[in-house]
N, C-alpha and C positions, 0 to 999 in steps of 0.2 A: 781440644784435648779430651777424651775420655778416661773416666777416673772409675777404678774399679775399686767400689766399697767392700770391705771384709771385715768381719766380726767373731772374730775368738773366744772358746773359753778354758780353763786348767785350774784345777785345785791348788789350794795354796796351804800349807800343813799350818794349823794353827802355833805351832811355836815356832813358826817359819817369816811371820806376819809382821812382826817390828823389825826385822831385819831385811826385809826382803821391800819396805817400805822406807828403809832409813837410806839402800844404795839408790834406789829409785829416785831418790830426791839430788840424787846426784849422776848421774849413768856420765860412764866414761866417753872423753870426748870423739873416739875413735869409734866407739861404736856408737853412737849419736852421728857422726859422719858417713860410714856406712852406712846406715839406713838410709837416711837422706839421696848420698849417692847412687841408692837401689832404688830411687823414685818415689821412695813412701813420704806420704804426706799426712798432717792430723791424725798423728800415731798418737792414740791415750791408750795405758789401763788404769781401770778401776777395778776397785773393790766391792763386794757383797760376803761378809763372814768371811767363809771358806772357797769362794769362787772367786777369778780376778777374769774379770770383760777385756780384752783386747779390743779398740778400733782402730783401724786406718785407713785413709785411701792411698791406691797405687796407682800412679801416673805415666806409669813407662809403656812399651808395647810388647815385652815378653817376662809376663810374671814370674812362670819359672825359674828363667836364668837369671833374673834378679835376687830371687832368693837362694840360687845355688852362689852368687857373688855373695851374697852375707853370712850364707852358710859358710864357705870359705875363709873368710876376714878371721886372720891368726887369734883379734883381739877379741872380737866377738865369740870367739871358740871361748879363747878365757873367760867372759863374761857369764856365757852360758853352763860352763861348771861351776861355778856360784850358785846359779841361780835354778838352775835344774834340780839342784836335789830338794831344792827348797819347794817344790808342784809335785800336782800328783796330778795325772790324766785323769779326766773325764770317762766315766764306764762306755761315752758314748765314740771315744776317740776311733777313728780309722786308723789300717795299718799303713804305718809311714807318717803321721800327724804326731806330735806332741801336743800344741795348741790346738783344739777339736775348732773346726770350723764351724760357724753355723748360719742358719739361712737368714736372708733378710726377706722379713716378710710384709715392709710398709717403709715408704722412703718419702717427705717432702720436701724438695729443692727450693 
């Protein structure tokens, strides 16, 4: 099975930070199942100040249409209006990115 590692990053507004941390310690079980059923595996984020690290890896064979199935998921919609206005992009975001991707640049297995 090949697993493709990804590495996110998004502003997180500092009076955004206790809250955005308090659902995190709970994330809804529907969208916690979505992911899962989109192949992602060893999803964390963390924290730095005002930055939040996204990791995961994807295990499926077509990344895209895995994230057009989460993008889709009614609940995960809701989730993400919560949670959206509480980020801010990264100046270095591509168009069409909300979470700015970024490279890996050293990996040991």
């Amino acid at each position: 099975m090949s697993v493709k590692r990804i590495a996110q990053v998004i502003g997180i507004k500092p009076e955004e930070i206790e809250e955005y941390e308090r659902i995190h310690a709970n994330v809804w079980p529907q969208v916690l199942a979505t992911i899962k059923k989109s192949n992602i595996k060893n999803y964390s984020i963390f924290r730095y100040e005002h930055l939040l690290f996204a990791y995961m890896e994807y295990t499926g064979a077509n990344y895209e249409e895995d994230m057009k199935l989460i993008a889709a998921d009614p609940e995960t919609q809701r989730w993400w209006k919560i949670t959206d206005p509480m980020q801010n992009q990264v100046p270095e975001a591509q168009v069409g990115e909300w979470w700015h991707t970024i490279s890996e640049n050293f990996h040991l297995e």
